[in-house]
mmCIF entry with sequence, helices, sheets and N, C-alpha, C, O atoms, coordinates in Angstrom:
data_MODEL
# 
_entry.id   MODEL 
# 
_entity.id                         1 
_entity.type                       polymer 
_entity.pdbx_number_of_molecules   1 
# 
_entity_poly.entity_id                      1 
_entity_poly.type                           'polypeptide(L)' 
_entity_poly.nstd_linkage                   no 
_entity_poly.nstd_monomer                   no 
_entity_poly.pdbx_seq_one_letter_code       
;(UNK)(UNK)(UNK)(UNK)(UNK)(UNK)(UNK)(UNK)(UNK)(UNK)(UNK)(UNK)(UNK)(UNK)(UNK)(UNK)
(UNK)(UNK)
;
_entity_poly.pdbx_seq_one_letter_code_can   XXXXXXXXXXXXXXXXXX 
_entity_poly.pdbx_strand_id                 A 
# 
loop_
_entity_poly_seq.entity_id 
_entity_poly_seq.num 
_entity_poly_seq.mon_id 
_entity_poly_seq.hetero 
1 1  UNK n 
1 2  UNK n 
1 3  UNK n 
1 4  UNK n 
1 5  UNK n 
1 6  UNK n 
1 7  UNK n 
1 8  UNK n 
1 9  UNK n 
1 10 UNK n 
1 11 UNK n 
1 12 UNK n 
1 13 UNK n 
1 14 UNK n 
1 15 UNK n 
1 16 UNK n 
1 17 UNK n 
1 18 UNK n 
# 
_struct_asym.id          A 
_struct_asym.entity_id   1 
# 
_struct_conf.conf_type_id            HELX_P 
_struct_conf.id                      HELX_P1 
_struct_conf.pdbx_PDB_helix_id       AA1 
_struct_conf.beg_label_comp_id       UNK 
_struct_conf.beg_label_asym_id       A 
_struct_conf.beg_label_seq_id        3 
_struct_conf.pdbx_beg_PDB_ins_code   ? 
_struct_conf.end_label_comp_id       UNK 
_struct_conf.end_label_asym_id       A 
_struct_conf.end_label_seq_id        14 
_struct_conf.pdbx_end_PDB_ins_code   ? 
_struct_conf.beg_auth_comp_id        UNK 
_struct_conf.beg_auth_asym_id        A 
_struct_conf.beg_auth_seq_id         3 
_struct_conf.end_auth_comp_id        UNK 
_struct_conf.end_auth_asym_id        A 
_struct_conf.end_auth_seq_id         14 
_struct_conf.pdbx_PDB_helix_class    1 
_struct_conf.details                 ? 
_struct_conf.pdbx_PDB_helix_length   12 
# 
_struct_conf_type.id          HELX_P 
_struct_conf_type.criteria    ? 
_struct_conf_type.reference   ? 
# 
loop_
_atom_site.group_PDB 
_atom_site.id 
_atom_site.type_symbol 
_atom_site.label_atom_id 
_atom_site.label_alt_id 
_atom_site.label_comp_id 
_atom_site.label_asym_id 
_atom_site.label_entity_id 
_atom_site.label_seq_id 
_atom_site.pdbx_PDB_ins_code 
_atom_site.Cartn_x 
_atom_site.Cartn_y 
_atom_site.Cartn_z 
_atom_site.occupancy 
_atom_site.B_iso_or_equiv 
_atom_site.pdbx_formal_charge 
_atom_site.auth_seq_id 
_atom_site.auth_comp_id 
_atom_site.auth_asym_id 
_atom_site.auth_atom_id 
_atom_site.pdbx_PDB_model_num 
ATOM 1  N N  . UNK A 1 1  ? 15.476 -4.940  -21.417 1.00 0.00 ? 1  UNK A N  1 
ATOM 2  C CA . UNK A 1 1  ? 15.514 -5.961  -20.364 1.00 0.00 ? 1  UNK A CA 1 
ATOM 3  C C  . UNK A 1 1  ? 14.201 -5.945  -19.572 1.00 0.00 ? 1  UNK A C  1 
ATOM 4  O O  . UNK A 1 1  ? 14.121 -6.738  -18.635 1.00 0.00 ? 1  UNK A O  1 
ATOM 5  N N  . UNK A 1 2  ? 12.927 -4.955  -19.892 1.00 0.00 ? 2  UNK A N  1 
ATOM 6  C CA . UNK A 1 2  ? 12.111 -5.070  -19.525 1.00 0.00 ? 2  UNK A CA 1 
ATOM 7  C C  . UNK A 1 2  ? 10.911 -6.533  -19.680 1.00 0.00 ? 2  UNK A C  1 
ATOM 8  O O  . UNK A 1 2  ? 10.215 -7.021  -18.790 1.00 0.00 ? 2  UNK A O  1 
ATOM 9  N N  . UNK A 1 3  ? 11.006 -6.879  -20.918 1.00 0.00 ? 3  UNK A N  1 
ATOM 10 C CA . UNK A 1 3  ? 10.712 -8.055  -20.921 1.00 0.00 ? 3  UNK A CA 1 
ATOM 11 C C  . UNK A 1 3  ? 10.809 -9.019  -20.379 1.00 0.00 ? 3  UNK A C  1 
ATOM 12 O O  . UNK A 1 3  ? 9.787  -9.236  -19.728 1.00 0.00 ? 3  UNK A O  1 
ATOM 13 N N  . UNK A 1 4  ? 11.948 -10.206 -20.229 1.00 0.00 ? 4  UNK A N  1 
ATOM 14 C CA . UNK A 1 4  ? 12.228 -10.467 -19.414 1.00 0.00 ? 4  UNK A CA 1 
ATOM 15 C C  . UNK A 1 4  ? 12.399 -10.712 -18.028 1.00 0.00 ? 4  UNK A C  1 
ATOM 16 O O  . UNK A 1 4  ? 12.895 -11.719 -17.522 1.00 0.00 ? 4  UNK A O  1 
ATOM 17 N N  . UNK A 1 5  ? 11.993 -9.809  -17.512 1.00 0.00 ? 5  UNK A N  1 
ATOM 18 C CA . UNK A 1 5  ? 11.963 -9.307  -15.908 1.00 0.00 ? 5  UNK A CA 1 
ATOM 19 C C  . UNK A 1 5  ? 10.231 -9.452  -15.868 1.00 0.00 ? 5  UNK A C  1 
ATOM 20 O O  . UNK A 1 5  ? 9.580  -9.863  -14.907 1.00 0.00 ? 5  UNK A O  1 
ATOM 21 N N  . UNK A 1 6  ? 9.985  -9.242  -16.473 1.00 0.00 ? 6  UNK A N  1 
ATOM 22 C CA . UNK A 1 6  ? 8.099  -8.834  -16.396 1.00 0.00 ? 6  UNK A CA 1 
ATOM 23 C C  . UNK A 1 6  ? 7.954  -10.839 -16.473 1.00 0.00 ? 6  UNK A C  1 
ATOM 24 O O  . UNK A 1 6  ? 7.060  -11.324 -15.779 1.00 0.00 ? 6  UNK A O  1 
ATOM 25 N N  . UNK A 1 7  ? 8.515  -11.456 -17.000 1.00 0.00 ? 7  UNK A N  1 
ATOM 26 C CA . UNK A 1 7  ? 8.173  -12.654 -17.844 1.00 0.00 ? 7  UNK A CA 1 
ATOM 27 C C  . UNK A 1 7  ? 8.506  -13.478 -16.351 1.00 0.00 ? 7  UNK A C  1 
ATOM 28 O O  . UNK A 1 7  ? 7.824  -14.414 -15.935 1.00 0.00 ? 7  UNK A O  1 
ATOM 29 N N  . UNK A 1 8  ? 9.455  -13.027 -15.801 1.00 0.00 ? 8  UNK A N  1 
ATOM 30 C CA . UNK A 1 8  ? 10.128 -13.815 -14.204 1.00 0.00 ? 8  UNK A CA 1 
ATOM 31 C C  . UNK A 1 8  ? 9.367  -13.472 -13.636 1.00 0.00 ? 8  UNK A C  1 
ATOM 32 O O  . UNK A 1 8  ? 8.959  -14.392 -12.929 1.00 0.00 ? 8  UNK A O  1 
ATOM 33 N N  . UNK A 1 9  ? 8.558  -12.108 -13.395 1.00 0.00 ? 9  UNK A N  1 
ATOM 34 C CA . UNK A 1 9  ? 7.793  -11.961 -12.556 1.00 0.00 ? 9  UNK A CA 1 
ATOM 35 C C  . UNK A 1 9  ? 6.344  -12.385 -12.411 1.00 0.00 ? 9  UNK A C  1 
ATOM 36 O O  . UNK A 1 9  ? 5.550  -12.389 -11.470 1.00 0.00 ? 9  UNK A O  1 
ATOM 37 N N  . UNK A 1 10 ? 6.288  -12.743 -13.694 1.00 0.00 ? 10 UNK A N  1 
ATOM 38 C CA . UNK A 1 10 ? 4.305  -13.153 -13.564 1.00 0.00 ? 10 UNK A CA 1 
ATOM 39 C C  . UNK A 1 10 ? 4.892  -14.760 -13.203 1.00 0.00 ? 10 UNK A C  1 
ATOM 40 O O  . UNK A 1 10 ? 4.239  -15.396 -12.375 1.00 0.00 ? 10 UNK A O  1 
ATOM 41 N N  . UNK A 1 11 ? 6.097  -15.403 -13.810 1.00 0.00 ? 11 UNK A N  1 
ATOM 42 C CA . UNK A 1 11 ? 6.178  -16.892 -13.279 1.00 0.00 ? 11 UNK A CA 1 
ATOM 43 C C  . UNK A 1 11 ? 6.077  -16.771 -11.534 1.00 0.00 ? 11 UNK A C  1 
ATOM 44 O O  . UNK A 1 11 ? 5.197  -17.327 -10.877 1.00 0.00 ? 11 UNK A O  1 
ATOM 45 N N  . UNK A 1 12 ? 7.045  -16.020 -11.027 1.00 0.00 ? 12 UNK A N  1 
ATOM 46 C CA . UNK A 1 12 ? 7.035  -16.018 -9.603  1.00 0.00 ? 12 UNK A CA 1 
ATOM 47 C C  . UNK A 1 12 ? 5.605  -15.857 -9.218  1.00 0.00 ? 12 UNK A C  1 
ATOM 48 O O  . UNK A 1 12 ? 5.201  -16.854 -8.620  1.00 0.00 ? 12 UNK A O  1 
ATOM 49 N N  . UNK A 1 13 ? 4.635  -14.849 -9.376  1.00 0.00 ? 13 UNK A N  1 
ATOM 50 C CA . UNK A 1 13 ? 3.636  -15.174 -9.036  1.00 0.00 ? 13 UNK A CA 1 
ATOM 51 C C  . UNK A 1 13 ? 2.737  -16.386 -9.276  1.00 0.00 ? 13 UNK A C  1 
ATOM 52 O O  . UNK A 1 13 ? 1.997  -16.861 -8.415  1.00 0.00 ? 13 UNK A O  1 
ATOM 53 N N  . UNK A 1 14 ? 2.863  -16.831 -10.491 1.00 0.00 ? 14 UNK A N  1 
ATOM 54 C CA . UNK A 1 14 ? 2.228  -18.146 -10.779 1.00 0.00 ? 14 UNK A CA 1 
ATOM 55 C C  . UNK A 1 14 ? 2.542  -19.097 -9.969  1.00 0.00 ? 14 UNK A C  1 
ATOM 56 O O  . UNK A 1 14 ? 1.828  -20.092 -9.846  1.00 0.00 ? 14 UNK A O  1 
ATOM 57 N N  . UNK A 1 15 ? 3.705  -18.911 -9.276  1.00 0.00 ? 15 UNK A N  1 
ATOM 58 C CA . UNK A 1 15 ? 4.225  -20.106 -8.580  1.00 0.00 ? 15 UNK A CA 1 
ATOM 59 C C  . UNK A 1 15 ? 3.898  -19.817 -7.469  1.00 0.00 ? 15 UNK A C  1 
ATOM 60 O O  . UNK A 1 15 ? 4.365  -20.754 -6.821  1.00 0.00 ? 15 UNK A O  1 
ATOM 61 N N  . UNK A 1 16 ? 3.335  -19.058 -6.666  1.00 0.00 ? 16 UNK A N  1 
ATOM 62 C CA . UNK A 1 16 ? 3.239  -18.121 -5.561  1.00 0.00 ? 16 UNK A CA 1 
ATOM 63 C C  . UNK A 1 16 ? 1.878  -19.037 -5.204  1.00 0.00 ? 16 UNK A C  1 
ATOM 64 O O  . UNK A 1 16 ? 1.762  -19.862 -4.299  1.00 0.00 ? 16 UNK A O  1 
ATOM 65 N N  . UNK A 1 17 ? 0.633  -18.522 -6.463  1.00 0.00 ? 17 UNK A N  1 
ATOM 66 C CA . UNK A 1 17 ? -0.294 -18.515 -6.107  1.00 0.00 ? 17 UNK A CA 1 
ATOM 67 C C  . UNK A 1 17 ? -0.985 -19.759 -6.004  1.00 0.00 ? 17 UNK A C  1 
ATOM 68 O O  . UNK A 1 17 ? -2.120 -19.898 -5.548  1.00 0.00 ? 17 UNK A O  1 
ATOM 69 N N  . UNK A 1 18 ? 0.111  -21.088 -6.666  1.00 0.00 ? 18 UNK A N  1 
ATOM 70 C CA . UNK A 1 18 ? -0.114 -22.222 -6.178  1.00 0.00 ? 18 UNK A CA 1 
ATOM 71 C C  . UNK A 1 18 ? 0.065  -22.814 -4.994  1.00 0.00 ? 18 UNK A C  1 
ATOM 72 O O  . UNK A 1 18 ? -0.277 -23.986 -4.831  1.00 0.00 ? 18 UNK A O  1 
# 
């Protein structure tokens, strides 16, 4: 489930840093 979680987390930042 590490995948996954890593994959939500770079989106959240992507979305962050817009």
């Amino acid at each position: 489930m590490s995948v996954p979680l890593r994959f939500l987390w770079l989106n959240h930042t992507a979305q962050s840093s817009i």
